[in-house]
C-alpha positions as CSV (number, residue, x, y, z in Angstrom):
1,X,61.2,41.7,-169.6
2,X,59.2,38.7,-169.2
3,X,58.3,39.0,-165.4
4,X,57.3,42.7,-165.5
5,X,55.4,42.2,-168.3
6,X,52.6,39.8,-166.4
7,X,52.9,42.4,-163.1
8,X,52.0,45.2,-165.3
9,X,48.9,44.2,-166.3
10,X,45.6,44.9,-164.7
11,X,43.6,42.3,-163.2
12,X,40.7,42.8,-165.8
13,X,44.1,42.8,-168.4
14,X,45.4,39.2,-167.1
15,X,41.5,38.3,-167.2
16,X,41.3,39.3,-171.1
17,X,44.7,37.5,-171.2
18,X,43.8,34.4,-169.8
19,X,40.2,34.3,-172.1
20,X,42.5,35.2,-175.2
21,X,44.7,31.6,-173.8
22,X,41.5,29.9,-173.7
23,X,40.5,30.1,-177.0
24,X,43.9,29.4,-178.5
25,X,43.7,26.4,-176.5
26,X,40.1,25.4,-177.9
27,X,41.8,26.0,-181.3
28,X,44.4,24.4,-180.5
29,X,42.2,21.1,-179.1
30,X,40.1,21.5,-182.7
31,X,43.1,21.2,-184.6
32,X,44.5,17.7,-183.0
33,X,42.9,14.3,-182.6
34,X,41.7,13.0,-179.4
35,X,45.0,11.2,-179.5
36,X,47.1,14.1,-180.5
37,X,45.6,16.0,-177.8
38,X,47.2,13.6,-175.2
39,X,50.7,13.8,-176.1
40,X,50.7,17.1,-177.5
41,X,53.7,19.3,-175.6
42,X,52.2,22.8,-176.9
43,X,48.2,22.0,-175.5
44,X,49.4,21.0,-172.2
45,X,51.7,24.5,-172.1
46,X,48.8,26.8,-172.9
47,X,46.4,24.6,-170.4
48,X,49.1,24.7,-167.3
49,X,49.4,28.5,-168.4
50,X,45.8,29.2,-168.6
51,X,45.6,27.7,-165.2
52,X,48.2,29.4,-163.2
53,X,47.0,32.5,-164.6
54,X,43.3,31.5,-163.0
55,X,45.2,30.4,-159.9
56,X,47.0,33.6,-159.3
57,X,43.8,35.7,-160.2
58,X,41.9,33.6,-157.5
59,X,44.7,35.0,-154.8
60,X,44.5,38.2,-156.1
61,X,41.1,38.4,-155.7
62,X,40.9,36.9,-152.1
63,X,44.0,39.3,-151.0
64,X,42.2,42.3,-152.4
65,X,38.9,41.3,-150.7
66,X,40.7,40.5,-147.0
67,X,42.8,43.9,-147.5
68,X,39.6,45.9,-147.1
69,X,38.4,47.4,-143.8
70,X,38.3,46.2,-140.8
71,X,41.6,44.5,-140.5
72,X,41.7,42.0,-138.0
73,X,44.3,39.8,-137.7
74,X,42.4,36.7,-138.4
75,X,42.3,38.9,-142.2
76,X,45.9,40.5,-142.3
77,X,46.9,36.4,-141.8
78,X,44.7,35.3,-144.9
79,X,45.9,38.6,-147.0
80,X,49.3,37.4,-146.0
81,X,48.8,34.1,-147.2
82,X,47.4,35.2,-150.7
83,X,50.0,37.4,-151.3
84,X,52.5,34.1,-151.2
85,X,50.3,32.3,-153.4
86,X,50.0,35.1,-155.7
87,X,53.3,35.5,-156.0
88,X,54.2,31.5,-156.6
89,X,51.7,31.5,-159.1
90,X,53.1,34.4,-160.8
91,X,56.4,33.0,-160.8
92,X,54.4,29.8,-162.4
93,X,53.2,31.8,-165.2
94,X,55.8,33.4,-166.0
95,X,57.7,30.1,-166.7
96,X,54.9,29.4,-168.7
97,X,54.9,32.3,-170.7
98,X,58.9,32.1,-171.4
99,X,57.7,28.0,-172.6
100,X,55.1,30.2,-174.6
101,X,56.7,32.4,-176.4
102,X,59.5,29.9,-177.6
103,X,57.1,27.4,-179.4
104,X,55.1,28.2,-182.2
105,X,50.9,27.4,-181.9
């Protein structure tokens, strides 16, 4: 399943995940004219992806970092806030990754 697949991965594996994106994207950029580069469907898939996965890792980081001692509520607010932004950006990627998986790079 497509959405557990992303949850089950540790933050350093979506990290390695998101590097691994990166440098089929530079590929991808190497293989295509300036011009190509513009209209090409496939590029702008693995750039959106590669930044929704940055996106989501940013909230995951702040949530993690606000969930630590001492909890005010000034810091369960923020937590509570990266958590929903976590989450949208998860859904995000995991759009992306379904666009991923049906076109060839």
């Amino acid at each position: 399943m497509v959405n557990s697949w992303i949850q089950e991965l540790t933050i350093a594996g979506r990290h390695q995940f998101r590097r691994i994106l990166r440098r089929w994207r530079y590929l991808r950029e190497l293989l295509l004219s300036r011009r190509e580069q513009r209209t090409d469907r496939n590029l702008k898939g693995l750039i959106e992806f590669q930044e929704a996965l940055g996106e989501m890792q940013n909230c995951t980081v702040v949530r993690e970092f606000y969930s630590s001692p001492p909890h005010s509520k000034r810091r369960l607010k923020l937590t509570g806030l990266a958590t929903l932004q976590e989450q949208r950006w998860l859904r995000r990627s995991e759009r992306h990754l379904g666009s991923f998986l049906r076109i060839s790079i």
